[in-house]
C-alpha positions in Angstrom: 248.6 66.1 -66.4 248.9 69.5 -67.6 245.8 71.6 -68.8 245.5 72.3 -72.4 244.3 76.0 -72.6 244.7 76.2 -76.8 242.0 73.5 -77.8 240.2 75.2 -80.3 236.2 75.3 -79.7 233.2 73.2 -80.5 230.8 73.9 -83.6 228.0 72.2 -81.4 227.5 75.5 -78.6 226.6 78.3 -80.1 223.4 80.0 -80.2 221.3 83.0 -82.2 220.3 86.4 -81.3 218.2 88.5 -83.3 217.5 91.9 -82.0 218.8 91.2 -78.7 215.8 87.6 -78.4 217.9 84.8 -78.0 217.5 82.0 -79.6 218.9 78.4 -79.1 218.3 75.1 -80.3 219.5 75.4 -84.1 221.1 72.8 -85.7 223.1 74.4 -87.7 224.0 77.8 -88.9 226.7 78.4 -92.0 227.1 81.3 -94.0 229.5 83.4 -92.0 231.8 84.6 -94.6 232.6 87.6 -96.9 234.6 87.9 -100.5 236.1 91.0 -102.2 236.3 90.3 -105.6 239.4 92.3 -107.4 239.1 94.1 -109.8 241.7 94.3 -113.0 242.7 97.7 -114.3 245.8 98.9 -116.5 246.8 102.7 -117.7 248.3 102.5 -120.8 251.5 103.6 -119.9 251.9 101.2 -117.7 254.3 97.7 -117.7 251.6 94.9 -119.4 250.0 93.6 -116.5 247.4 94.5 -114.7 246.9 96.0 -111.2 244.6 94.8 -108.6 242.3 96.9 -107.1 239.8 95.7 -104.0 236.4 95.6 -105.3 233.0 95.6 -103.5 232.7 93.5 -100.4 230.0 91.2 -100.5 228.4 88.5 -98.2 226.7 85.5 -98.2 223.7 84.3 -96.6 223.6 83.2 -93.4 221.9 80.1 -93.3 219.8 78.4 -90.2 218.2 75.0 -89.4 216.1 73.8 -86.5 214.0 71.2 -85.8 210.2 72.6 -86.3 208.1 73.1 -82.8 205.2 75.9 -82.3 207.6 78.8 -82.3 206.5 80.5 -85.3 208.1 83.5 -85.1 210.8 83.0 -87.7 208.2 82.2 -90.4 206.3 84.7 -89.0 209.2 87.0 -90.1 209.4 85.5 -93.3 205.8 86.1 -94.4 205.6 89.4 -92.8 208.5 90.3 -96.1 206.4 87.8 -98.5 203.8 90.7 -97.8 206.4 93.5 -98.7 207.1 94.5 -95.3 210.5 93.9 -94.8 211.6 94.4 -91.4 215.3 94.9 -90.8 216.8 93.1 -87.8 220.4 93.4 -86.5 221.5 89.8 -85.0 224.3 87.8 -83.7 225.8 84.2 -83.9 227.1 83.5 -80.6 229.7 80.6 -80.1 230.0 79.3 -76.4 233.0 76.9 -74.7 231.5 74.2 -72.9 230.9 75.5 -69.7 228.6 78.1 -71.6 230.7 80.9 -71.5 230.8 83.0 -74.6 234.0 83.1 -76.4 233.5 84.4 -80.0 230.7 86.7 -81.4 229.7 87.5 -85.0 227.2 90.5 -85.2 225.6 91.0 -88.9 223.5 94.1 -89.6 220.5 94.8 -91.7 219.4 91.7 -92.3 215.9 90.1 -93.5 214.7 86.5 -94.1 214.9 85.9 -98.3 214.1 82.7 -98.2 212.4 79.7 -96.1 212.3 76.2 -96.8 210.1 73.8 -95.2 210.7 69.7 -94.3 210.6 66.5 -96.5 208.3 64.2 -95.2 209.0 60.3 -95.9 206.9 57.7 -94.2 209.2 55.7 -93.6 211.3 57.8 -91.8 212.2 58.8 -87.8 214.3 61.9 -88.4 213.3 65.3 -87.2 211.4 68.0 -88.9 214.0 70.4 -90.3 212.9 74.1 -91.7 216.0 76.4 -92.7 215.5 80.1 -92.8 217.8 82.1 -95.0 218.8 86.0 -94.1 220.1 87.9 -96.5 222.7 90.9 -94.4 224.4 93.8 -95.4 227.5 93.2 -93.1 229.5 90.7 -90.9 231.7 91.7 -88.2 233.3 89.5 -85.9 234.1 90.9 -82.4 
């Protein structure tokens, strides 16, 4: 049987680096996408529509979710810019095939944790602890 070399790859390998610390273990990441939003402008002189011009670029949050364990470093982040110390980290979302090679990379700069949100507890329950950590970038380049 012949090998099939164009399967695309799995959203379950991938891990997070955030000035050059790797971190693995997420259960999920989203928020890796830009929008330019046009912008409509018309001279008078002109035929009655409008022209499209690109506006400014903008990007969304990038959004992460891990089971909670002792590693408090990522909260320690986010209270660190509670306290109006916002440190700046460059980082990366890293997407591996299944042998754990790296095939796809998406590098976002100038980013800072705006918002952290914490488990729901239910006694009833068996699921694991999730906290999601929000960063907030200032570009998104895939490479």
């Amino acid at each position: 049987m012949a090998e099939r070399n164009n399967d695309p790859y799995r959203v379950y390998n991938f891990l997070v680096e955030i000035d050059g610390v790797t971190r693995a273990g997420f259960r999920e990441c989203a928020g890796l996408d830009t929008a330019q939003d046009p912008i409509e402008y018309r001279e008078g002189n002109e035929a009655l529509t409008a022209r499209k011009l690109s506006g400014l670029v903008k990007y969304s949050n990038i959004s992460l979710k891990w089971g909670i364990t002792d590693d408090a470093e990522l909260w320690d982040w986010r209270k660190q810019v509670m306290d109006a110390d916002i440190e700046r980290k460059n980082g990366s979302i890293v997407l591996l095939d299944d042998s754990g090679e790296e095939k796809s990379r998406w590098n976002f700069r100038e980013g800072w944790p705006t918002k952290w949100t914490g488990p729901s507890f239910n006694a009833t329950g068996n699921e694991v602890a999730i906290e999601t950590l929000e960063i907030a970038h200032e570009g998104l380049e895939k490479v």
